[in-house]
PDB file as gemmi writes it, atoms N, CA and C in Angstrom:
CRYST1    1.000    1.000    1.000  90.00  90.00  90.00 P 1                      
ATOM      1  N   UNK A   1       0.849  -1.173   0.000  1.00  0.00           N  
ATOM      2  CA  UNK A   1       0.000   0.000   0.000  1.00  0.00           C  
ATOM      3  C   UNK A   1       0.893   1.234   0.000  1.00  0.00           C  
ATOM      4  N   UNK A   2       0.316   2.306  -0.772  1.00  0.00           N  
ATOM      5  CA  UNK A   2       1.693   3.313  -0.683  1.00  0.00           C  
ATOM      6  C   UNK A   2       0.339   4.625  -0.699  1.00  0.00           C  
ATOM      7  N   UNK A   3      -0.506   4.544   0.383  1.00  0.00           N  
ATOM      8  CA  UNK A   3      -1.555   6.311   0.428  1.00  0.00           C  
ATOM      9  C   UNK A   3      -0.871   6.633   1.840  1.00  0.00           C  
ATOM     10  N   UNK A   4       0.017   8.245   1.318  1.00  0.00           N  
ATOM     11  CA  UNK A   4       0.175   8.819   2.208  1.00  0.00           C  
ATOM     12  C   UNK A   4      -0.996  10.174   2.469  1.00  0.00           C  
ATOM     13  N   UNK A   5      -1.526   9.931   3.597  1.00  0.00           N  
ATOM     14  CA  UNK A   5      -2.822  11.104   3.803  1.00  0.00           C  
ATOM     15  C   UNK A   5      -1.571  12.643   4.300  1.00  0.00           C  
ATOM     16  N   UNK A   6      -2.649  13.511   3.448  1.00  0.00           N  
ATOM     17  CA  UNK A   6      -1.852  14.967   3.715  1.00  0.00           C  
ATOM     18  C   UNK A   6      -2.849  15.767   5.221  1.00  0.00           C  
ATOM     19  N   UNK A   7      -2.043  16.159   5.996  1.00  0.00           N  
ATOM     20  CA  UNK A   7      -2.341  17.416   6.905  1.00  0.00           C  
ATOM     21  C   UNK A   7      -3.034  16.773   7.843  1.00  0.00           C  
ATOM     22  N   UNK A   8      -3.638  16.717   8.550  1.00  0.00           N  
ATOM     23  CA  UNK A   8      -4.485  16.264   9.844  1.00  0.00           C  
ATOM     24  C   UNK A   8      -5.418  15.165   9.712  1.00  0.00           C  
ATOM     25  N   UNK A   9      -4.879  14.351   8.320  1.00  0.00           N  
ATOM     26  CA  UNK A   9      -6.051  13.415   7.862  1.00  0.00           C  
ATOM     27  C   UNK A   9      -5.216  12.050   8.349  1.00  0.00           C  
ATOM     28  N   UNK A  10      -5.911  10.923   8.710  1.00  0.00           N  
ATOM     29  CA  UNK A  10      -5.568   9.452   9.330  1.00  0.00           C  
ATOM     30  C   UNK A  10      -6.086   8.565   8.656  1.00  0.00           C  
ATOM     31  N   UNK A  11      -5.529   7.031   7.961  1.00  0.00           N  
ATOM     32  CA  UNK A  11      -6.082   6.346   7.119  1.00  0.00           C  
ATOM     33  C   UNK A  11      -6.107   5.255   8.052  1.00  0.00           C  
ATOM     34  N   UNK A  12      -7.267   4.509   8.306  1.00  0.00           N  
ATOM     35  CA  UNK A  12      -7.772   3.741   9.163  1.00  0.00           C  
ATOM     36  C   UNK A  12      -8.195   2.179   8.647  1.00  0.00           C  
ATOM     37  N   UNK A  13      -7.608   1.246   9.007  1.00  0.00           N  
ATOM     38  CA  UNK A  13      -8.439  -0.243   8.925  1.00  0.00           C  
ATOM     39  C   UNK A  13      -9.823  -0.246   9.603  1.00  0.00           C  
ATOM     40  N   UNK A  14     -10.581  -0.727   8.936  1.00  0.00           N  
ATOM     41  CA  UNK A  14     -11.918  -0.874   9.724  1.00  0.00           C  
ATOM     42  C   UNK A  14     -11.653  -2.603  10.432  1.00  0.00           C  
ATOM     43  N   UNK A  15     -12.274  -2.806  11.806  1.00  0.00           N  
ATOM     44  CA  UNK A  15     -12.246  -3.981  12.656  1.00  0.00           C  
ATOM     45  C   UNK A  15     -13.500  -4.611  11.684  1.00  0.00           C  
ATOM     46  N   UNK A  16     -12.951  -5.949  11.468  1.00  0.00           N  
ATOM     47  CA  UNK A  16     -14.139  -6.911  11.301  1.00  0.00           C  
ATOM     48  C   UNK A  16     -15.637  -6.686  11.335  1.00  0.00           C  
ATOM     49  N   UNK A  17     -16.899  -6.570  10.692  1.00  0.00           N  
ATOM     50  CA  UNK A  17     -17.300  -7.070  11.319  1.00  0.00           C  
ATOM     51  C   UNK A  17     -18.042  -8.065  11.978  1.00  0.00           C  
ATOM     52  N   UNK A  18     -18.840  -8.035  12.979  1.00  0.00           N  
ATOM     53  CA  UNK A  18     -18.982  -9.286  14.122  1.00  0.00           C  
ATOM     54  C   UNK A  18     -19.887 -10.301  13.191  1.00  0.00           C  
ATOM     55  N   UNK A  19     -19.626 -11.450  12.587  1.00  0.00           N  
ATOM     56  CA  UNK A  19     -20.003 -12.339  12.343  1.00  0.00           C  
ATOM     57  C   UNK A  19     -21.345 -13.312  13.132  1.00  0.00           C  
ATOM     58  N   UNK A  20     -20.978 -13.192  14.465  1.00  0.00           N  
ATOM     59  CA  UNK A  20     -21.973 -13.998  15.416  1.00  0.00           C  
ATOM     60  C   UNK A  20     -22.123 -13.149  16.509  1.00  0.00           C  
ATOM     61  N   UNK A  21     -23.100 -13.404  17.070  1.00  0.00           N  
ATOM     62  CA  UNK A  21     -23.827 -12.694  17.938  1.00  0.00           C  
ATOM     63  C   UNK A  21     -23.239 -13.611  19.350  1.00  0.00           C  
ATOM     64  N   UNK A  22     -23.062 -13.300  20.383  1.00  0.00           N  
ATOM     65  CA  UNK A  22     -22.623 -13.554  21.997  1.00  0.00           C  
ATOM     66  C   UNK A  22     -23.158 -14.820  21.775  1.00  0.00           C  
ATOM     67  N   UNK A  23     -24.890 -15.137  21.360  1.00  0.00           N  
ATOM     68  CA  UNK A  23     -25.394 -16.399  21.990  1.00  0.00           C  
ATOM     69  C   UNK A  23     -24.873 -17.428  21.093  1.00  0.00           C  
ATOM     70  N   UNK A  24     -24.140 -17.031  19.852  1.00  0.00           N  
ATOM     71  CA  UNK A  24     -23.769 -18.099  19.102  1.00  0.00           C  
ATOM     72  C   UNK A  24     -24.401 -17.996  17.403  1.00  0.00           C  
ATOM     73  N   UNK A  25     -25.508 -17.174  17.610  1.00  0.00           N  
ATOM     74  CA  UNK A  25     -26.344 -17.416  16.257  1.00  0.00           C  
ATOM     75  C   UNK A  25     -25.300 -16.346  15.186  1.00  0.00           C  
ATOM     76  N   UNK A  26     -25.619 -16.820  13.819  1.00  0.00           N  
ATOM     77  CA  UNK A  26     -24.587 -16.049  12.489  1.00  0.00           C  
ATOM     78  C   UNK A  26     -25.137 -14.622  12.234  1.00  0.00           C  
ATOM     79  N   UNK A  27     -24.937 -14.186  11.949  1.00  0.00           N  
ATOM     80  CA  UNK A  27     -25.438 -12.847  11.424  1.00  0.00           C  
ATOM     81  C   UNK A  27     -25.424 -12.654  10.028  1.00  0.00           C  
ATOM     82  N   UNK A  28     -26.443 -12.296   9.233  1.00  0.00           N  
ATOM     83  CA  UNK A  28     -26.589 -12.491   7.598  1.00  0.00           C  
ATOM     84  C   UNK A  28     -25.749 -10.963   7.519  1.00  0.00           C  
ATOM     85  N   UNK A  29     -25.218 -10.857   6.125  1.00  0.00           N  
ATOM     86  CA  UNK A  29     -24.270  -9.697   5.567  1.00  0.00           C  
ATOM     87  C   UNK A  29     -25.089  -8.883   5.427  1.00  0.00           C  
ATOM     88  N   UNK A  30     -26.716  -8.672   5.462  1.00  0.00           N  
ATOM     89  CA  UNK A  30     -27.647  -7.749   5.097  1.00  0.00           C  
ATOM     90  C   UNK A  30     -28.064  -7.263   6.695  1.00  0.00           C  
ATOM     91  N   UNK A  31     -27.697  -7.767   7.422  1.00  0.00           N  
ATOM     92  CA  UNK A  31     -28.085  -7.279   8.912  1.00  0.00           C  
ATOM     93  C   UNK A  31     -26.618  -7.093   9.765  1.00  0.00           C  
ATOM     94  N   UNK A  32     -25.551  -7.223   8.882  1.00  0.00           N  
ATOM     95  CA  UNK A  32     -23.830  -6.579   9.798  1.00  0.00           C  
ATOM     96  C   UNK A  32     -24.002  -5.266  10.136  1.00  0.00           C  
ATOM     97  N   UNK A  33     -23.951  -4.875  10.813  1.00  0.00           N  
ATOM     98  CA  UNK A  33     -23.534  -3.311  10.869  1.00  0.00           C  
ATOM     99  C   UNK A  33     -22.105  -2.694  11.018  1.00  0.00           C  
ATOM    100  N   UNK A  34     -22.006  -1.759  10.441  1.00  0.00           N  
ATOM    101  CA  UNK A  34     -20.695  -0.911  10.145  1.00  0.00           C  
ATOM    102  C   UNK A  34     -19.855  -0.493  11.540  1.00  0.00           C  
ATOM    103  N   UNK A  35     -18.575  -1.317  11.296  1.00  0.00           N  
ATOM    104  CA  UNK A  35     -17.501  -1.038  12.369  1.00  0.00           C  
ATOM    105  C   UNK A  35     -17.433   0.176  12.697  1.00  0.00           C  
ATOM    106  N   UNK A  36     -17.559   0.474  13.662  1.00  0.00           N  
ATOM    107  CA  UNK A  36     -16.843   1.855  14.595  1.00  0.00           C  
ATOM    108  C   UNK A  36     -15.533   1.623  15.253  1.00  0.00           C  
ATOM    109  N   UNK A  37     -15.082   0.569  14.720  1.00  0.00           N  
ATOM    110  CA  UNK A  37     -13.068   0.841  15.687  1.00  0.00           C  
ATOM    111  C   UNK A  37     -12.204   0.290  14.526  1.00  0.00           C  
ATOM    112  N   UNK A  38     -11.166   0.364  14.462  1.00  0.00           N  
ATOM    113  CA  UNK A  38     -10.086   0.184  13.659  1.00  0.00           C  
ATOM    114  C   UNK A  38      -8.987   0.856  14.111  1.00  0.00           C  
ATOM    115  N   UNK A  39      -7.982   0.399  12.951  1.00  0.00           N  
ATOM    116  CA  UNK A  39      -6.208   0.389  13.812  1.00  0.00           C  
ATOM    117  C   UNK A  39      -5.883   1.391  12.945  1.00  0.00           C  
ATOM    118  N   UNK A  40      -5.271   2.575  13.326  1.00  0.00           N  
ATOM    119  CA  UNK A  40      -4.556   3.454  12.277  1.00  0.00           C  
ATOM    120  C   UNK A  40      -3.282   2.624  11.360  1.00  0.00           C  
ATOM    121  N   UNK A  41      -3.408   3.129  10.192  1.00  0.00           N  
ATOM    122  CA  UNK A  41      -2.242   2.301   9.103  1.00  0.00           C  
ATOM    123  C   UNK A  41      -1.596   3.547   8.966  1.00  0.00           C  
ATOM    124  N   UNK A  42      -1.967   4.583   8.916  1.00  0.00           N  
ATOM    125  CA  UNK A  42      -0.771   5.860   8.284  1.00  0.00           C  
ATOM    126  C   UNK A  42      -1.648   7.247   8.837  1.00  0.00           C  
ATOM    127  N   UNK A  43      -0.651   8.544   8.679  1.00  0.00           N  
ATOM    128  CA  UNK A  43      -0.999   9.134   9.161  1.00  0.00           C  
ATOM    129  C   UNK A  43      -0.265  10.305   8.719  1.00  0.00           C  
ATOM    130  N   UNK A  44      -1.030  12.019   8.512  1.00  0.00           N  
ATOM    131  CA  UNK A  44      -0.624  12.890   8.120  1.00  0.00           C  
ATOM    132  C   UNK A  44       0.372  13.336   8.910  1.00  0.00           C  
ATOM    133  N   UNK A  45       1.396  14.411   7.907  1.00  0.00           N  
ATOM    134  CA  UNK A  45       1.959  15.141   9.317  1.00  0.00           C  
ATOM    135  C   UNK A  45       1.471  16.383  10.235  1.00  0.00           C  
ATOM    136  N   UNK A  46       0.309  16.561   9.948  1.00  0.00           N  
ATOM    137  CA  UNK A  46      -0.805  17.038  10.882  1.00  0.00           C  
ATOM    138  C   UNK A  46      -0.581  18.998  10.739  1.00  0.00           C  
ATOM    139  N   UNK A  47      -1.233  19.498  10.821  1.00  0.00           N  
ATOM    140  CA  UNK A  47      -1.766  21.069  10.410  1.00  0.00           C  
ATOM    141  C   UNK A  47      -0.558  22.154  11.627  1.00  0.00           C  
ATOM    142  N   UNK A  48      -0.190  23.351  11.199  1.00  0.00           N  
ATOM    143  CA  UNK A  48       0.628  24.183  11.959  1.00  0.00           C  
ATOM    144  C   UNK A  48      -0.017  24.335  13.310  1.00  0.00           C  
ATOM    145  N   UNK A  49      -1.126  24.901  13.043  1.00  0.00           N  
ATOM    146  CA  UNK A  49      -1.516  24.893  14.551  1.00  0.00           C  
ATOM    147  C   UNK A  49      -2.966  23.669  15.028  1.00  0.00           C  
ATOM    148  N   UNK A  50      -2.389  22.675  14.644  1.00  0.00           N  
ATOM    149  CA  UNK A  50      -2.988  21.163  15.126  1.00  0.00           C  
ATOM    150  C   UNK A  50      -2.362  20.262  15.162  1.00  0.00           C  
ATOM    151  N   UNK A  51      -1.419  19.577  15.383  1.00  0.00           N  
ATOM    152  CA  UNK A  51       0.067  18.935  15.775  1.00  0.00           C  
ATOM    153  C   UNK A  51      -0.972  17.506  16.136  1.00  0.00           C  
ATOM    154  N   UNK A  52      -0.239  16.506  15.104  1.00  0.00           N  
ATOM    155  CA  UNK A  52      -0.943  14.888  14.659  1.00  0.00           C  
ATOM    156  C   UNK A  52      -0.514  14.698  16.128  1.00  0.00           C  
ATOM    157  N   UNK A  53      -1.555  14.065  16.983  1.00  0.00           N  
ATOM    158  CA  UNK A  53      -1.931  13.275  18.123  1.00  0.00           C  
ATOM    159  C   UNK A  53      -1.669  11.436  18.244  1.00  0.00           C  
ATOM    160  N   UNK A  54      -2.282  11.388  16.862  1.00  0.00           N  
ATOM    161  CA  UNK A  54      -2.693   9.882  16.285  1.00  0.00           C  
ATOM    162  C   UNK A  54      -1.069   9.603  16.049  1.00  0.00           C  
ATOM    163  N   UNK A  55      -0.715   7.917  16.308  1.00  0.00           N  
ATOM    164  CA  UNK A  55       0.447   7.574  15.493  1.00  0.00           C  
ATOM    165  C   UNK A  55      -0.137   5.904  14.883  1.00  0.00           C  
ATOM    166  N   UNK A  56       0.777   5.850  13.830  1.00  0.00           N  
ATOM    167  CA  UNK A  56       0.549   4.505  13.208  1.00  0.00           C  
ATOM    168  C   UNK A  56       0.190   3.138  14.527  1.00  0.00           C  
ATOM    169  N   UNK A  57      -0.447   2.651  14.499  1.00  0.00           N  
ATOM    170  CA  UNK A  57      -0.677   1.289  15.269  1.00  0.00           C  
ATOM    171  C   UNK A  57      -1.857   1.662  16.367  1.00  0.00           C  
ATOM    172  N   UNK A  58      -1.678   2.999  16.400  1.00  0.00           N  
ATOM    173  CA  UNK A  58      -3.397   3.242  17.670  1.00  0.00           C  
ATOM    174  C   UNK A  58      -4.630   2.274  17.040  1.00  0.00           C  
ATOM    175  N   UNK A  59      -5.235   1.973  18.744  1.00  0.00           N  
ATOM    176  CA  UNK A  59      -6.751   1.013  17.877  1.00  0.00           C  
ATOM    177  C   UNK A  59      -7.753   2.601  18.109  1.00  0.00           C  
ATOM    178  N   UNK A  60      -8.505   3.225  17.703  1.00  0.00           N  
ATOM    179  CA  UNK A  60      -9.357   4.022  17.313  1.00  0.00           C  
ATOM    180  C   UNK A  60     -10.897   3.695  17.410  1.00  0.00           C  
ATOM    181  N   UNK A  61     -11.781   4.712  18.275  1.00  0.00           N  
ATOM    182  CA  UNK A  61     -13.390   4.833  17.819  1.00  0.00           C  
ATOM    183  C   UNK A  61     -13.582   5.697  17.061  1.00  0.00           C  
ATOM    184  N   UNK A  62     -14.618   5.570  16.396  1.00  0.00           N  
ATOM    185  CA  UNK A  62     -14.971   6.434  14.948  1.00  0.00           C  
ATOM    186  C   UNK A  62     -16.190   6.804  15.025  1.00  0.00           C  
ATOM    187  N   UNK A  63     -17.055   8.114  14.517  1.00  0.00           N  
ATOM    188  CA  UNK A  63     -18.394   7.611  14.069  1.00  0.00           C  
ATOM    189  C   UNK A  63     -18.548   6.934  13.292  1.00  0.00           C  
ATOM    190  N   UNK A  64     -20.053   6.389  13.157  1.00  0.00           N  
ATOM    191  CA  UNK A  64     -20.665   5.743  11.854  1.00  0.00           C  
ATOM    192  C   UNK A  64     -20.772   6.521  10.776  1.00  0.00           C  
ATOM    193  N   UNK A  65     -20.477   7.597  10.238  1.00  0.00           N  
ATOM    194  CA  UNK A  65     -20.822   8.238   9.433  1.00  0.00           C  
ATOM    195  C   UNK A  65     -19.204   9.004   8.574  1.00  0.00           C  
ATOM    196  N   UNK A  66     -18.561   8.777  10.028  1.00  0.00           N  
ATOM    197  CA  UNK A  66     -16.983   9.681   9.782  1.00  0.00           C  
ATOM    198  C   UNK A  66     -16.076   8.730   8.335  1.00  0.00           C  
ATOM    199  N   UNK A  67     -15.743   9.987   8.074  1.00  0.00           N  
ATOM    200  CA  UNK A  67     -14.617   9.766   6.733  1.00  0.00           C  
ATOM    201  C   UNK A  67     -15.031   9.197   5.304  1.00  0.00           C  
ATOM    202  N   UNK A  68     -14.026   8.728   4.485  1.00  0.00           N  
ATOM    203  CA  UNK A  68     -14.420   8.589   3.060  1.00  0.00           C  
ATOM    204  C   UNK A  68     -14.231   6.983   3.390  1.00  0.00           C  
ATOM    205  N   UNK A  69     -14.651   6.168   2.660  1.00  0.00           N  
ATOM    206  CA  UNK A  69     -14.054   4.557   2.307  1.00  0.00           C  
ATOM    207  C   UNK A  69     -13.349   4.302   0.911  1.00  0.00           C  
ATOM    208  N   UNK A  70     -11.994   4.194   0.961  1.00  0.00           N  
ATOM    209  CA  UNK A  70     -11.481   3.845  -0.067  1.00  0.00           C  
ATOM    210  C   UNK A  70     -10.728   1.789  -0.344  1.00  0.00           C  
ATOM    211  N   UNK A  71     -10.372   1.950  -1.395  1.00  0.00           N  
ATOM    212  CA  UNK A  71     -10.624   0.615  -1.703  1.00  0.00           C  
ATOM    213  C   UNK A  71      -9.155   0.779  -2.546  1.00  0.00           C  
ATOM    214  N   UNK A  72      -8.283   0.084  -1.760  1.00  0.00           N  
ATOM    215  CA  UNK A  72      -6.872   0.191  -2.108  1.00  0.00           C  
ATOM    216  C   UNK A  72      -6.509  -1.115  -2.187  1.00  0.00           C  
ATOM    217  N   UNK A  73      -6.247  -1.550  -3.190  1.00  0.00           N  
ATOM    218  CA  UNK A  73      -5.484  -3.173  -3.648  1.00  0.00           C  
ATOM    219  C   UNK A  73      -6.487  -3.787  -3.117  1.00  0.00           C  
ATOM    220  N   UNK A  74      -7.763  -4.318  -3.284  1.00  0.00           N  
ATOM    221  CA  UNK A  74      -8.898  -5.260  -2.753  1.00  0.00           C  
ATOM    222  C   UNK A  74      -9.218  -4.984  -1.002  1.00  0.00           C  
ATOM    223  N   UNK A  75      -8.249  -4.289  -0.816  1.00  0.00           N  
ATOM    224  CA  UNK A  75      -9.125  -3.913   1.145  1.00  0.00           C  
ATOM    225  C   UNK A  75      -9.605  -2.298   0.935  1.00  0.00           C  
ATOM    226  N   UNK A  76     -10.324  -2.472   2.334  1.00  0.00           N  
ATOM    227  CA  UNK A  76     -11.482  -1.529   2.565  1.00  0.00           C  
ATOM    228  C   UNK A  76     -10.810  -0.678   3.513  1.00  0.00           C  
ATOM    229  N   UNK A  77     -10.632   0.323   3.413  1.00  0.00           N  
ATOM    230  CA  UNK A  77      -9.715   1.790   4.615  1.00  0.00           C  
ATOM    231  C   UNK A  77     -10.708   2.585   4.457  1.00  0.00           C  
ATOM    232  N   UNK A  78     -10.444   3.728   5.803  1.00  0.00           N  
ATOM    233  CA  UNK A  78     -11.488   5.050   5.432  1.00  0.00           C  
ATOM    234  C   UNK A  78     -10.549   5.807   5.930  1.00  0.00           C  
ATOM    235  N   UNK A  79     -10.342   7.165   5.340  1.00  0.00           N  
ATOM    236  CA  UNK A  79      -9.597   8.340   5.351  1.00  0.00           C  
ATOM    237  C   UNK A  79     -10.744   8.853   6.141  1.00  0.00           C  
ATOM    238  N   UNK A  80      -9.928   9.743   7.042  1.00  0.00           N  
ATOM    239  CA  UNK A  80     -10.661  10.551   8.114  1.00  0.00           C  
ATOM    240  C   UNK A  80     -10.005  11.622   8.510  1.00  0.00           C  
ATOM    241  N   UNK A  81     -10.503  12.900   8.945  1.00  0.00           N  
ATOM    242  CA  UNK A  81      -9.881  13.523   9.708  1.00  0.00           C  
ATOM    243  C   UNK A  81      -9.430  13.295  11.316  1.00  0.00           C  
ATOM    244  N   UNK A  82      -8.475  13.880  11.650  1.00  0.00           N  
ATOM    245  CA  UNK A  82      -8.135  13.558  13.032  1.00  0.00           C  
ATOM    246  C   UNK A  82      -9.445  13.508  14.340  1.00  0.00           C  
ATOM    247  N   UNK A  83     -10.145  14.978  14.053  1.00  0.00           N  
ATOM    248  CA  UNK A  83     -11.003  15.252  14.528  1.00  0.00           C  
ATOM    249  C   UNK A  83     -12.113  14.345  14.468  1.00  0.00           C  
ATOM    250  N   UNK A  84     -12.036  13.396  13.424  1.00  0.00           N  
ATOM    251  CA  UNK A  84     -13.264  12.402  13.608  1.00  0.00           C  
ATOM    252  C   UNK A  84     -13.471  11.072  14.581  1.00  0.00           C  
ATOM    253  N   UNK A  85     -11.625  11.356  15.090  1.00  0.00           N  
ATOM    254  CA  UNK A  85     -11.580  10.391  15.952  1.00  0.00           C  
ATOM    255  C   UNK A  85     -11.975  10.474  17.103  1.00  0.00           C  
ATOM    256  N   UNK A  86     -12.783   9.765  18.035  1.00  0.00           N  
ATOM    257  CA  UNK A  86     -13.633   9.941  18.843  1.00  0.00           C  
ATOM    258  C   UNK A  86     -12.667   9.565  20.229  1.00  0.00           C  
ATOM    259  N   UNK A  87     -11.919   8.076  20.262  1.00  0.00           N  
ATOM    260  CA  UNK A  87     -11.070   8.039  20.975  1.00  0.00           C  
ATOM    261  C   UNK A  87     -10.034   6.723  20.896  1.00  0.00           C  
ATOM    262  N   UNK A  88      -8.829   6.708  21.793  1.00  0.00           N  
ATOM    263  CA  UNK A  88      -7.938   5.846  21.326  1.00  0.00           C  
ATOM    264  C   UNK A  88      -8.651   4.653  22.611  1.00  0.00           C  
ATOM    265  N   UNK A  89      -8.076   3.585  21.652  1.00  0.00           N  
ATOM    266  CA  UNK A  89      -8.535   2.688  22.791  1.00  0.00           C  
ATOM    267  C   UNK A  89      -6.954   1.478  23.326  1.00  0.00           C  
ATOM    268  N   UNK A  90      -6.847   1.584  24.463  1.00  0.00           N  
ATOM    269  CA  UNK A  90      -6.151   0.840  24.976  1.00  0.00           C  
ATOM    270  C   UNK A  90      -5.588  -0.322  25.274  1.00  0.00           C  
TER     271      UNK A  90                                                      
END                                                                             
């Protein structure tokens, strides 16, 4: 993969998603709903007066709605701004 995001923007893996439900039952692809966490893959070098927070390997919450989805060599990423990140997770 070679997308380097410019200025305060973060290119994000989306997490799986959940296949089965806790009790065991499958979940059809028409009833998945859209990941809200993923691992940062790359990252701008962030705006003069907004200094990049995010570094490569953070796991990340997102909205449902935040960023673009791009489709780079057969996987699924979404470009986002920094600001769309909601929070790092530990």
């Amino acid at each position: 993969m070679n997308v380097k995001p410019l200025a305060d923007r973060v290119l994000v893996e989306p997490k799986e998603a959940e296949t089965k439900t806790a009790s065991g039952l499958f979940i059809p692809d028409t009833a998945k709903e859209k990941p809200q966490a993923g691992t940062v893959v790359a990252v701008g070098p962030g705006k003069k007066d907004e200094p990049m927070e995010l570094k490569v390997g953070d796991k990340v919450l997102y909205g449902k709605y935040a960023g673009t989805e791009l489709n780079v060599d057969g996987k699924i990423y979404i470009m986002m701004r920094q600001s769309d990140v909601m929070a790092v997770v530990e």
